[in-house]
Structure formats: structure tokens, C-alpha cells
PDBQT receptor file of N, H, CA, C and O in Angstrom, charges set to zero:
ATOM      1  N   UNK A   1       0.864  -1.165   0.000  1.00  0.00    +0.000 N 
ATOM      2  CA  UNK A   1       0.000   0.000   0.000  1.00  0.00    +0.000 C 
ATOM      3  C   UNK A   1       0.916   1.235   0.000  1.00  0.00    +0.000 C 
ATOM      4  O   UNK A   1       1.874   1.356   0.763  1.00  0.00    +0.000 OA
ATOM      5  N   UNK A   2       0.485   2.280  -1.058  1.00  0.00    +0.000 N 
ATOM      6  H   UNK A   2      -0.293   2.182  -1.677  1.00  0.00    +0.000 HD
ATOM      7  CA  UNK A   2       1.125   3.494  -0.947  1.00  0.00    +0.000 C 
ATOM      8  C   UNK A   2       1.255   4.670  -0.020  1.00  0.00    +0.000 C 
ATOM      9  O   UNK A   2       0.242   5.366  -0.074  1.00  0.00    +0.000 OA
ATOM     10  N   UNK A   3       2.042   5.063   0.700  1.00  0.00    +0.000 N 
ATOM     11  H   UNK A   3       2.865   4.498   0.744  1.00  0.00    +0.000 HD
ATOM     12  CA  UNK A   3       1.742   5.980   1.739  1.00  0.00    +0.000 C 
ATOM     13  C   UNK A   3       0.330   6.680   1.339  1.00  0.00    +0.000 C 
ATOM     14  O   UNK A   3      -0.597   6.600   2.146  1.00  0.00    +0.000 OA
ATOM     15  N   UNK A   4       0.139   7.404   0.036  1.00  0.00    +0.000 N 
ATOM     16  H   UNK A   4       0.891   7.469  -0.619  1.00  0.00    +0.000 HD
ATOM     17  CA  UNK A   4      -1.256   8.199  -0.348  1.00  0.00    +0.000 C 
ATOM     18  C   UNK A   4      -2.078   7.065  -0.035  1.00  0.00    +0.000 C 
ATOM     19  O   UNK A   4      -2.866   7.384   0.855  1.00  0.00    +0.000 OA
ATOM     20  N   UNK A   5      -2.169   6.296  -0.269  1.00  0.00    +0.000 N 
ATOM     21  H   UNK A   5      -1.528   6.037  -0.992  1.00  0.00    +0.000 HD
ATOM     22  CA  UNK A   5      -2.996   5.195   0.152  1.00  0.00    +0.000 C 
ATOM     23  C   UNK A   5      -3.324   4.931   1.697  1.00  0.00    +0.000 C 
ATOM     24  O   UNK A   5      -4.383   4.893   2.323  1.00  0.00    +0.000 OA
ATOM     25  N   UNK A   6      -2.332   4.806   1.962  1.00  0.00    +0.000 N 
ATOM     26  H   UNK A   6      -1.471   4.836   1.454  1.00  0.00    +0.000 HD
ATOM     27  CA  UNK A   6      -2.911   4.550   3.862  1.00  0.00    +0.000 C 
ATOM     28  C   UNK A   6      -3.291   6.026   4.199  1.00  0.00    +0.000 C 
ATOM     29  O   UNK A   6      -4.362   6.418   4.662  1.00  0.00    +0.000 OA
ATOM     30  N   UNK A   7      -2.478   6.571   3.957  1.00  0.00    +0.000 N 
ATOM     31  H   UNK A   7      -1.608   6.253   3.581  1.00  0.00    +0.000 HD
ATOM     32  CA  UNK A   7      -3.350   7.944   5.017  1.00  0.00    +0.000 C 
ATOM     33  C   UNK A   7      -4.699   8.103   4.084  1.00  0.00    +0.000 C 
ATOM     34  O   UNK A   7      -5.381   8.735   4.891  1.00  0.00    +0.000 OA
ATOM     35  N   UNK A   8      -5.345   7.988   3.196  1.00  0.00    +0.000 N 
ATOM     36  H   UNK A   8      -4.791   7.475   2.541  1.00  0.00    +0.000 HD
ATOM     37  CA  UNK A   8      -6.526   7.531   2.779  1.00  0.00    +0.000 C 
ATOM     38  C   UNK A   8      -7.494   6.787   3.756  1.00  0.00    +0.000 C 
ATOM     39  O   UNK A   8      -8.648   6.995   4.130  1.00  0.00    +0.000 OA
ATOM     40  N   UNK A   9      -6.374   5.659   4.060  1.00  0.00    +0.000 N 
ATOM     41  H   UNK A   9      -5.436   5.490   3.756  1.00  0.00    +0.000 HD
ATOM     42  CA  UNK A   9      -7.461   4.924   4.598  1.00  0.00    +0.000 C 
ATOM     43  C   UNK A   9      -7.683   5.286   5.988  1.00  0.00    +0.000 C 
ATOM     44  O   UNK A   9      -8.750   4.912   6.475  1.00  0.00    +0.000 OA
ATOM     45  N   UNK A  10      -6.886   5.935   6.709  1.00  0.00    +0.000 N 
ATOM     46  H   UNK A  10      -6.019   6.239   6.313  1.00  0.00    +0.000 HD
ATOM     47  CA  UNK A  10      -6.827   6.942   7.787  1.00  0.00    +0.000 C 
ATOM     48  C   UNK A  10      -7.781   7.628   8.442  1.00  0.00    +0.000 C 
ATOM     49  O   UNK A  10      -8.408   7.627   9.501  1.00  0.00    +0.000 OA
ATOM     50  N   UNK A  11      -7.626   8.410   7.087  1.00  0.00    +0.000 N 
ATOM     51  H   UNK A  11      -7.116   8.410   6.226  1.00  0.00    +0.000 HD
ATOM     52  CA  UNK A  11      -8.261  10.079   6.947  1.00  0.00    +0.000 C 
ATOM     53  C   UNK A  11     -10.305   8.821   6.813  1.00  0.00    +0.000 C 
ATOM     54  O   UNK A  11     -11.093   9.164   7.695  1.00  0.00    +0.000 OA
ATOM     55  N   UNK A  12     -10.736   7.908   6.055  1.00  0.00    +0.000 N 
ATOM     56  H   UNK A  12     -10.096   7.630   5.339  1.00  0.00    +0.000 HD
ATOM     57  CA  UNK A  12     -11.636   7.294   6.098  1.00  0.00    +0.000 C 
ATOM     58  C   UNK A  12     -11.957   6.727   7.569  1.00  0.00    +0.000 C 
ATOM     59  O   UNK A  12     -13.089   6.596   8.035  1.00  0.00    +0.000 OA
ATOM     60  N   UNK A  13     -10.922   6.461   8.117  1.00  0.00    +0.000 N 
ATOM     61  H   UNK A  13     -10.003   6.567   7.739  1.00  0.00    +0.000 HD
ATOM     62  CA  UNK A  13     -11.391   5.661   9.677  1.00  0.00    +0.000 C 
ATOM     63  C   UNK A  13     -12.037   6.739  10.580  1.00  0.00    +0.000 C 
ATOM     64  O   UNK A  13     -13.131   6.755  11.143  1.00  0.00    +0.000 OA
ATOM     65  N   UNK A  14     -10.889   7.756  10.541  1.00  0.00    +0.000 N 
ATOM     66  H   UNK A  14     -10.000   7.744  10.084  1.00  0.00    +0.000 HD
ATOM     67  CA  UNK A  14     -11.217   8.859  11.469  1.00  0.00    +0.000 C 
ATOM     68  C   UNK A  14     -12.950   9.444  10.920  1.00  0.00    +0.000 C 
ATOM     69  O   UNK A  14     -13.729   9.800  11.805  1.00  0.00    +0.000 OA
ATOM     70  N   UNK A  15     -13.322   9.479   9.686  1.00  0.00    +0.000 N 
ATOM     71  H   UNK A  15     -12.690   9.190   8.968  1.00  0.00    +0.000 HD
ATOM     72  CA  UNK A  15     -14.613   9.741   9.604  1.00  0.00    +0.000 C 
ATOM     73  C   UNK A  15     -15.911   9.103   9.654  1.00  0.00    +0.000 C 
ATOM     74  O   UNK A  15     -17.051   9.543   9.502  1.00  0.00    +0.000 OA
ATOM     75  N   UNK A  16     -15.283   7.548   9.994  1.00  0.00    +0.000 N 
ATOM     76  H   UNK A  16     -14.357   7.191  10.117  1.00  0.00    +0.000 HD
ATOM     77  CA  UNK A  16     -16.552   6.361  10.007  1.00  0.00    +0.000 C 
ATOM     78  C   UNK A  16     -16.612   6.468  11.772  1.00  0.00    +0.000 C 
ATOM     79  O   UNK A  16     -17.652   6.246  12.391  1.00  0.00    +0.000 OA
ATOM     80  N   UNK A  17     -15.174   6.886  12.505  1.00  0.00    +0.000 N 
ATOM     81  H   UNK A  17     -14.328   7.067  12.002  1.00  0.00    +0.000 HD
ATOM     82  CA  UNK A  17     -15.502   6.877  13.970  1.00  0.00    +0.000 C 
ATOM     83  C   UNK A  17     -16.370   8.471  14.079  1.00  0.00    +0.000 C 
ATOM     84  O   UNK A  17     -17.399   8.595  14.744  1.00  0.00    +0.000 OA
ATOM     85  N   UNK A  18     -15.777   9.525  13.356  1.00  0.00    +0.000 N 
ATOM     86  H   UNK A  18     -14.942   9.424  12.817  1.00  0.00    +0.000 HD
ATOM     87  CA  UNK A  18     -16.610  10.369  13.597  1.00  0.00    +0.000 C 
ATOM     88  C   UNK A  18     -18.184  10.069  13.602  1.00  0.00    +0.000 C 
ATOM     89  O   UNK A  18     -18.948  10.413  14.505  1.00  0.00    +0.000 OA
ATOM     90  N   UNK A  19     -18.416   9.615  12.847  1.00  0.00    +0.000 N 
ATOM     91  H   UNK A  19     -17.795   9.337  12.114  1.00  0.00    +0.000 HD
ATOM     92  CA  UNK A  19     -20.003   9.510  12.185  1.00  0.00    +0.000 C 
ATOM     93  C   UNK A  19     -20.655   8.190  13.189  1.00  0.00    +0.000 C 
ATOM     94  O   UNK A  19     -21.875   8.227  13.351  1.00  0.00    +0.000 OA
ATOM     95  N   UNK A  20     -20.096   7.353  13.676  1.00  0.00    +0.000 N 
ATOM     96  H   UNK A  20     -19.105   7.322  13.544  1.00  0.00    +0.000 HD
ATOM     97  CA  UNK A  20     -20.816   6.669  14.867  1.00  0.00    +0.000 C 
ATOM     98  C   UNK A  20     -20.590   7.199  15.975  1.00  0.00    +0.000 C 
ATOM     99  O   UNK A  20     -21.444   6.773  16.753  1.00  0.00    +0.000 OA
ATOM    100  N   UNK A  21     -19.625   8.188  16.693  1.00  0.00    +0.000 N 
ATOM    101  H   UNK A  21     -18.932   8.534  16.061  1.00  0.00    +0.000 HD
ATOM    102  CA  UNK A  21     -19.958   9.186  17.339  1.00  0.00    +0.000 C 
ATOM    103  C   UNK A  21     -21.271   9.843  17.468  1.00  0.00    +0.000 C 
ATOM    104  O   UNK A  21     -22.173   9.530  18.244  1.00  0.00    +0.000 OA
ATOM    105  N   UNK A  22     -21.252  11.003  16.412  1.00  0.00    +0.000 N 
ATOM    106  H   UNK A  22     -20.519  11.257  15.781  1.00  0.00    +0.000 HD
ATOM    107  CA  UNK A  22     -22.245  11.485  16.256  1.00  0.00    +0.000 C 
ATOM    108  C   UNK A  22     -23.578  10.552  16.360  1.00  0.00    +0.000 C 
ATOM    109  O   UNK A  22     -24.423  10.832  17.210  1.00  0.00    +0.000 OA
ATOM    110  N   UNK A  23     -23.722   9.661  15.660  1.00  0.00    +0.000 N 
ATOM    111  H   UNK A  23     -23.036   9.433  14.970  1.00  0.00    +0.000 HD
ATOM    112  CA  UNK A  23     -24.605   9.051  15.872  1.00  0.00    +0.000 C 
ATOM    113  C   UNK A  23     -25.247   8.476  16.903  1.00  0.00    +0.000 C 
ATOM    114  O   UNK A  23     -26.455   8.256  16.815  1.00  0.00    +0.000 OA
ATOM    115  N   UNK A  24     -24.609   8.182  17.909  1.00  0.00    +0.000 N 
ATOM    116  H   UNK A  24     -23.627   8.360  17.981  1.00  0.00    +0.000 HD
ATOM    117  CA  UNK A  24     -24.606   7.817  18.897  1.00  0.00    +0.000 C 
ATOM    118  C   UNK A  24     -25.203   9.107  19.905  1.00  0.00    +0.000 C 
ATOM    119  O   UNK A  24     -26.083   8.996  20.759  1.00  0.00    +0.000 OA
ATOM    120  N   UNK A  25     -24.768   9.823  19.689  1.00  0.00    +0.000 N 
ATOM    121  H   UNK A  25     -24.054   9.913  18.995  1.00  0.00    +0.000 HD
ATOM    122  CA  UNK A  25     -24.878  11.422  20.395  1.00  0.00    +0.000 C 
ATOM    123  C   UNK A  25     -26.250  11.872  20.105  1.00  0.00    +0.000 C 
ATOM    124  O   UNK A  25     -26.874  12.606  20.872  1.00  0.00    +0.000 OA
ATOM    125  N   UNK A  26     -26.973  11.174  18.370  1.00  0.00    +0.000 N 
ATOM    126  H   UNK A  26     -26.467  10.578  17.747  1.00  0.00    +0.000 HD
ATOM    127  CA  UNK A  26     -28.163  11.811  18.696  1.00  0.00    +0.000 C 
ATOM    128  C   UNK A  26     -29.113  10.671  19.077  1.00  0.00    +0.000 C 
ATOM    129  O   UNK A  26     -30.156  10.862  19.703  1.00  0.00    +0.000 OA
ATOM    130  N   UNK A  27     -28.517   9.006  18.498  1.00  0.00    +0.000 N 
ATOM    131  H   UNK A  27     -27.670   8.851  17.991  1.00  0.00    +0.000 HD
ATOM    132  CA  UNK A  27     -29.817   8.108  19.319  1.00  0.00    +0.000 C 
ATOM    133  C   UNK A  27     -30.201   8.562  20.727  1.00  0.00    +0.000 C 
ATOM    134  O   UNK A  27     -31.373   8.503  21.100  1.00  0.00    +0.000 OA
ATOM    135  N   UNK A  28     -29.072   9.081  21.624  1.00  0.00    +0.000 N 
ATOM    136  H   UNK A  28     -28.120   9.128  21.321  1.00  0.00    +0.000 HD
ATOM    137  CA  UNK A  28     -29.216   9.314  22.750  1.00  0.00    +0.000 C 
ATOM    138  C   UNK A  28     -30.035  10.241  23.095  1.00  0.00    +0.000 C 
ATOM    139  O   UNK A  28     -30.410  10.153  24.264  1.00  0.00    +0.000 OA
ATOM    140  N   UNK A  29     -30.571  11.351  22.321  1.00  0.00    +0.000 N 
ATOM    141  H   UNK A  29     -30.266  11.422  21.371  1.00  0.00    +0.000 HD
ATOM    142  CA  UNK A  29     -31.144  12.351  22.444  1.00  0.00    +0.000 C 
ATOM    143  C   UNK A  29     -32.819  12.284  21.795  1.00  0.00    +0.000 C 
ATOM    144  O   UNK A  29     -33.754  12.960  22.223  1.00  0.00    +0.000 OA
ATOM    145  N   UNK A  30     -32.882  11.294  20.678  1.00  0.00    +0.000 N 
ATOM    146  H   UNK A  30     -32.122  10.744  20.330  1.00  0.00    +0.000 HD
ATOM    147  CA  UNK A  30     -34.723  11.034  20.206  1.00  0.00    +0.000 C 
ATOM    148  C   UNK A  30     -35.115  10.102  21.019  1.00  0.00    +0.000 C 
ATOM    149  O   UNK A  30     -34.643   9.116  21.585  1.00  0.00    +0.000 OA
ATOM    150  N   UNK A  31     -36.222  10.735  20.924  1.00  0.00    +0.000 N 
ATOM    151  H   UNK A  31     -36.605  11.537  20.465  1.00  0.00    +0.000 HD
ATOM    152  CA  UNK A  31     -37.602  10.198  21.800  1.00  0.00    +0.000 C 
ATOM    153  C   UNK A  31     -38.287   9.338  20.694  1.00  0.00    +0.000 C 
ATOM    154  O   UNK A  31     -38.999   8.418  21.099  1.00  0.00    +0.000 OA
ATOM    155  N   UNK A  32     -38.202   9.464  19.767  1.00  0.00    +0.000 N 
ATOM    156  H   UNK A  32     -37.624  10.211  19.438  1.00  0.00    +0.000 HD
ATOM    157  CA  UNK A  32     -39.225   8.755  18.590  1.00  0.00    +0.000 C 
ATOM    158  C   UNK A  32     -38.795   7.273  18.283  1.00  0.00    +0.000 C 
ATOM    159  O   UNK A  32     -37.695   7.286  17.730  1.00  0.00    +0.000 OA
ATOM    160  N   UNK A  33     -39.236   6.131  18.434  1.00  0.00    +0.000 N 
ATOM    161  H   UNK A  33     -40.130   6.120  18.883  1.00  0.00    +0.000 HD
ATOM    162  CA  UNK A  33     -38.662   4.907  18.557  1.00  0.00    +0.000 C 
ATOM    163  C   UNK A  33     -37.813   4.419  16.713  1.00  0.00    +0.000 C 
ATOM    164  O   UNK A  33     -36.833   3.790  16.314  1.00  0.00    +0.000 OA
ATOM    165  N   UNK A  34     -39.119   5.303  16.046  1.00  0.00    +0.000 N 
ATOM    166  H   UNK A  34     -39.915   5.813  16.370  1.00  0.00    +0.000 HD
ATOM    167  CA  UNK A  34     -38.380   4.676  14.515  1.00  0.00    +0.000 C 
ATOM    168  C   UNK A  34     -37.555   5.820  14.606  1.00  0.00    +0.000 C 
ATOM    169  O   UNK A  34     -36.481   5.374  14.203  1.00  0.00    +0.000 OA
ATOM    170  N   UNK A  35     -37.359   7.092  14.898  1.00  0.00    +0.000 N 
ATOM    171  H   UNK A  35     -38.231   7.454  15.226  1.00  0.00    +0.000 HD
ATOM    172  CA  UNK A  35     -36.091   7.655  14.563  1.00  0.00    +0.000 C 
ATOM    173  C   UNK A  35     -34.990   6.416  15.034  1.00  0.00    +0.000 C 
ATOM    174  O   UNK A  35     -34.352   5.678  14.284  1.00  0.00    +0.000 OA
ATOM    175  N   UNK A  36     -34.991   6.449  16.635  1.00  0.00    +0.000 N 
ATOM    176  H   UNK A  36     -35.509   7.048  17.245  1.00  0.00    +0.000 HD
ATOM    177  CA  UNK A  36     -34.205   5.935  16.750  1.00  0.00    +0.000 C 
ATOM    178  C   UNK A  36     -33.850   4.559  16.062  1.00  0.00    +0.000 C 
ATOM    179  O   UNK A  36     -32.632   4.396  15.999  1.00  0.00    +0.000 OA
ATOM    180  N   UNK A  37     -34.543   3.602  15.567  1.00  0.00    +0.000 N 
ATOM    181  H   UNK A  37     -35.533   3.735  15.618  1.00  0.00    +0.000 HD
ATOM    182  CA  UNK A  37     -34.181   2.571  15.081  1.00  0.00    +0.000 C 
ATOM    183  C   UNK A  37     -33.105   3.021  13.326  1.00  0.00    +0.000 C 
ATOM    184  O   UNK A  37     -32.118   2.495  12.810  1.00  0.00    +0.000 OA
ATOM    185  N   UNK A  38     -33.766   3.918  13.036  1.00  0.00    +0.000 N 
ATOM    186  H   UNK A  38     -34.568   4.345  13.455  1.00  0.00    +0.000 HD
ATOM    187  CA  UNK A  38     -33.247   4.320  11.961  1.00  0.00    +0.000 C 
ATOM    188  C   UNK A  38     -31.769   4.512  11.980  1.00  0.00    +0.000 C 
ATOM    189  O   UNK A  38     -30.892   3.940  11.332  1.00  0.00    +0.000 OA
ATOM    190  N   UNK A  39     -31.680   5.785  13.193  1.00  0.00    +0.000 N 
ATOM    191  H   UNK A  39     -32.392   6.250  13.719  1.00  0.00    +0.000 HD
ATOM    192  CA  UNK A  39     -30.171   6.146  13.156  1.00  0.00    +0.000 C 
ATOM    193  C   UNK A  39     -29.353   4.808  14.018  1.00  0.00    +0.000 C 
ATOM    194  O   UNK A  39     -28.127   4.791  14.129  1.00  0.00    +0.000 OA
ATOM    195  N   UNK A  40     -30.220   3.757  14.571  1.00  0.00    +0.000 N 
ATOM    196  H   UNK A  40     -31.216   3.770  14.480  1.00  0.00    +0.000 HD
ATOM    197  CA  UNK A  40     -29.049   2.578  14.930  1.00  0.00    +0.000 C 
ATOM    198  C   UNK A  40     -28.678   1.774  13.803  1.00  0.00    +0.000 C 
ATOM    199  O   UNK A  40     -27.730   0.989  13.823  1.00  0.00    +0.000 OA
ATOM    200  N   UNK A  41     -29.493   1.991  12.736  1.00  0.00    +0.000 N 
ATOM    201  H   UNK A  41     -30.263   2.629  12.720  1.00  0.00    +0.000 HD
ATOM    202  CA  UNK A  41     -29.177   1.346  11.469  1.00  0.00    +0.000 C 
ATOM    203  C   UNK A  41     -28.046   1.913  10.692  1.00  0.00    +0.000 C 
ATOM    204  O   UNK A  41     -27.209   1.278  10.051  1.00  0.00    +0.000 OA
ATOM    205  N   UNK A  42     -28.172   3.624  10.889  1.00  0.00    +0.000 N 
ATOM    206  H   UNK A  42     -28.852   4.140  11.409  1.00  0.00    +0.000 HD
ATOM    207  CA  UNK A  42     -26.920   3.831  10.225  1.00  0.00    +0.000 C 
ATOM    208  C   UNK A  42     -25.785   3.509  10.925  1.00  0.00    +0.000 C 
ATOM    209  O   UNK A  42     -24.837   2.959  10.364  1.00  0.00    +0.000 OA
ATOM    210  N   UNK A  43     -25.776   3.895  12.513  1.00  0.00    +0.000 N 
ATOM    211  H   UNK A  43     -26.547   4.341  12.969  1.00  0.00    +0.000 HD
ATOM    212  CA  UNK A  43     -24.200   3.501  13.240  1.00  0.00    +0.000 C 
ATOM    213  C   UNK A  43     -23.952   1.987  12.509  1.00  0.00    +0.000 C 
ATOM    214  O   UNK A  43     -23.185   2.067  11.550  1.00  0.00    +0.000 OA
ATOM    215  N   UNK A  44     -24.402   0.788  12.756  1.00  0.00    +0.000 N 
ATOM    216  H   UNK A  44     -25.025   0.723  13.535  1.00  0.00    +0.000 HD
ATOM    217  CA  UNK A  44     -24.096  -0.314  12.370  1.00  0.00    +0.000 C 
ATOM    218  C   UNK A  44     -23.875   0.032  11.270  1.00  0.00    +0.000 C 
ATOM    219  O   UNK A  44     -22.714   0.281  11.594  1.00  0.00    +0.000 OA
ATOM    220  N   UNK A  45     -23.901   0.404   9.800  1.00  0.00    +0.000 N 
ATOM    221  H   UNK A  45     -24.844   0.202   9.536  1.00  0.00    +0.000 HD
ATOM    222  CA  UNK A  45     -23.503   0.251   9.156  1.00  0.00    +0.000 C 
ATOM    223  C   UNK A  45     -22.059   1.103   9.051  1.00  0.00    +0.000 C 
ATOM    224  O   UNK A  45     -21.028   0.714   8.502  1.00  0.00    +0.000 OA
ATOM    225  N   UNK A  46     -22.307   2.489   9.800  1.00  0.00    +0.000 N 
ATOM    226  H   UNK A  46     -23.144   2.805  10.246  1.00  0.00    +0.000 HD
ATOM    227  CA  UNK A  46     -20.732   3.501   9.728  1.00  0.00    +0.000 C 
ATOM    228  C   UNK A  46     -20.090   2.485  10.456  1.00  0.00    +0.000 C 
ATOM    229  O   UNK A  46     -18.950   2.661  10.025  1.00  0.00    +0.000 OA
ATOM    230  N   UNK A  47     -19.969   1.336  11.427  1.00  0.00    +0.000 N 
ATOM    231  H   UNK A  47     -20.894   1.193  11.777  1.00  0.00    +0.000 HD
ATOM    232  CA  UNK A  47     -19.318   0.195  12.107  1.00  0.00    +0.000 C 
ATOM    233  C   UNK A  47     -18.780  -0.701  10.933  1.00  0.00    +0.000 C 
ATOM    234  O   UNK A  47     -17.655  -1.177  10.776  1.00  0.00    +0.000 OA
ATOM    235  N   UNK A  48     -19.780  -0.784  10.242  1.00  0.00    +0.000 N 
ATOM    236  H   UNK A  48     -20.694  -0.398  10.369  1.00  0.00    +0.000 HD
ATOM    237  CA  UNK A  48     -19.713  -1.997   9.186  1.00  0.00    +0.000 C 
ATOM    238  C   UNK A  48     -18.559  -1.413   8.370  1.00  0.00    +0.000 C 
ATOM    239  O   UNK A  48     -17.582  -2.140   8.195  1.00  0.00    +0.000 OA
ATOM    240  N   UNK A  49     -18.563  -0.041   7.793  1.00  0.00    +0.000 N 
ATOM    241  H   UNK A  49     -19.357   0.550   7.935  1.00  0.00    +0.000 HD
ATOM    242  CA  UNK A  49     -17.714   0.751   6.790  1.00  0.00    +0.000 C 
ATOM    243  C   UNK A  49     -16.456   0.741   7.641  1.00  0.00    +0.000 C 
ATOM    244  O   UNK A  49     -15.443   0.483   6.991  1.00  0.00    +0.000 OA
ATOM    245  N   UNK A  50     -16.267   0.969   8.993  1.00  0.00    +0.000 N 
ATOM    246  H   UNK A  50     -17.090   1.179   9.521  1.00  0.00    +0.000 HD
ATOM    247  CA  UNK A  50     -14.830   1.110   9.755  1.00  0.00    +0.000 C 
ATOM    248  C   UNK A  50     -14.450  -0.381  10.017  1.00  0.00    +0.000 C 
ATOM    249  O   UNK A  50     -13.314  -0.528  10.468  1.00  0.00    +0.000 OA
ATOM    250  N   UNK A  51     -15.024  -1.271   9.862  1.00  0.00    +0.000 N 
ATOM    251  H   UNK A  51     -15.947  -1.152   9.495  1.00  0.00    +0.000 HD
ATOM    252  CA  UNK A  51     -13.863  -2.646  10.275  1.00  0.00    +0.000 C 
ATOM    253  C   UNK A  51     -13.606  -2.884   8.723  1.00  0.00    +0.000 C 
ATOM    254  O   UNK A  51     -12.462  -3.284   8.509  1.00  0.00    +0.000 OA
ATOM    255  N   UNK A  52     -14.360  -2.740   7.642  1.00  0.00    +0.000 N 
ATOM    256  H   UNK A  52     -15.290  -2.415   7.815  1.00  0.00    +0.000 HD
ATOM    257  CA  UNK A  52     -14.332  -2.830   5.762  1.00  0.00    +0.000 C 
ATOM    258  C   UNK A  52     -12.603  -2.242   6.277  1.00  0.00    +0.000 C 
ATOM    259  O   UNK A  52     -11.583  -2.909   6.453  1.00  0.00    +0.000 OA
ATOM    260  N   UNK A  53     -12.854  -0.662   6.413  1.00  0.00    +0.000 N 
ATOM    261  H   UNK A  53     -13.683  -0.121   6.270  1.00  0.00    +0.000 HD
ATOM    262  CA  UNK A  53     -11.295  -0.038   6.039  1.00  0.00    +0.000 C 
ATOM    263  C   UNK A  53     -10.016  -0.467   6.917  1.00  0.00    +0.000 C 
ATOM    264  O   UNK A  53      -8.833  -0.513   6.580  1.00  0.00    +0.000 OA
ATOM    265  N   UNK A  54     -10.676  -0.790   8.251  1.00  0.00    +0.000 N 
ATOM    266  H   UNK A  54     -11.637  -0.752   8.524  1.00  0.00    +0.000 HD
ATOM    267  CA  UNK A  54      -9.789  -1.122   9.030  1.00  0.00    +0.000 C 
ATOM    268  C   UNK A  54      -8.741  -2.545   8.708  1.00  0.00    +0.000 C 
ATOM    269  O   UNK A  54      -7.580  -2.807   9.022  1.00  0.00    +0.000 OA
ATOM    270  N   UNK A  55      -9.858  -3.318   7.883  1.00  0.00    +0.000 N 
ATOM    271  H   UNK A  55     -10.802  -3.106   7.628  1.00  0.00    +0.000 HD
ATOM    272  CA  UNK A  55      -9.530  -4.714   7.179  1.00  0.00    +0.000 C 
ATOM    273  C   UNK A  55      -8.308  -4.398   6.391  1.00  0.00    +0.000 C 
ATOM    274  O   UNK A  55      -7.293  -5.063   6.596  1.00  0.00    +0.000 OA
ATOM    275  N   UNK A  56      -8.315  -3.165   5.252  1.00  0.00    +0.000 N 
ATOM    276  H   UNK A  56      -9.140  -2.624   5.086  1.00  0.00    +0.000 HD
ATOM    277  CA  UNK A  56      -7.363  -3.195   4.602  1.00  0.00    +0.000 C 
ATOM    278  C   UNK A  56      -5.809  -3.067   5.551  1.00  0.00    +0.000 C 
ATOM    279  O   UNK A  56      -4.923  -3.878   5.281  1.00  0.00    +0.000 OA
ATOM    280  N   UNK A  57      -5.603  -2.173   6.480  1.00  0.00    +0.000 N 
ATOM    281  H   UNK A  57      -6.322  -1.514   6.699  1.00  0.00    +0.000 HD
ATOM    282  CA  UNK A  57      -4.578  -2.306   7.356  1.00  0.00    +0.000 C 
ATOM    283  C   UNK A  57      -3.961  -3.782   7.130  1.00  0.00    +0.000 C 
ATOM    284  O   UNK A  57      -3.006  -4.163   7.807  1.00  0.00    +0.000 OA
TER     285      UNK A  57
């Protein structure tokens, strides 16, 4: 893998942890049961996208 390449895949980790962060930050905050089911659907998948990139490591 090319240095441009890993810090790629980097610069991608740091934004799949950002984004289940966040996510996390607002399940915690709706009251609405399908919101919330919704946004646990996206964390699992921003999870799903960070072990994908983490794989390439």
C-alpha cells in the first residue's frame, strides 16, 4: 500500500468513527422509537464501513 494510500485509509477511519460518534450522540437524544431505530441502522452500518477499512490495514 502506498503511503497516499494509507493515510486515505486513515483520513476514512477517522470519519466512520466520527459519524458513529455522532450518531450515537443523537440516538441518545430522540424520543421517537423509529427515529431511533433508523439512526441505529446507520451507526451499524458507519461500524460496518470502519472494520471494511480497518480490514485493509
Amino acid at each position: 500500500m502506498t503511503d497516499k494510500e494509507l493515510l486515505y485509509v486513515e483520513d476514512a477511519l477517522g470519519h466512520e468513527q466520527y459519524f458513529q460518534t455522532r450518531c450515537q450522540e443523537v440516538f441518545g437524544q430522540l424520543q421517537d422509537a423509529d427515529l431511533k431505530m433508523c439512526v441505529q441502522q446507520i451507526t451499524q452500518k458507519h461500524n460496518q464501513l470502519f472494520q471494511s477499512f480497518y480490514g485493509l490495514l
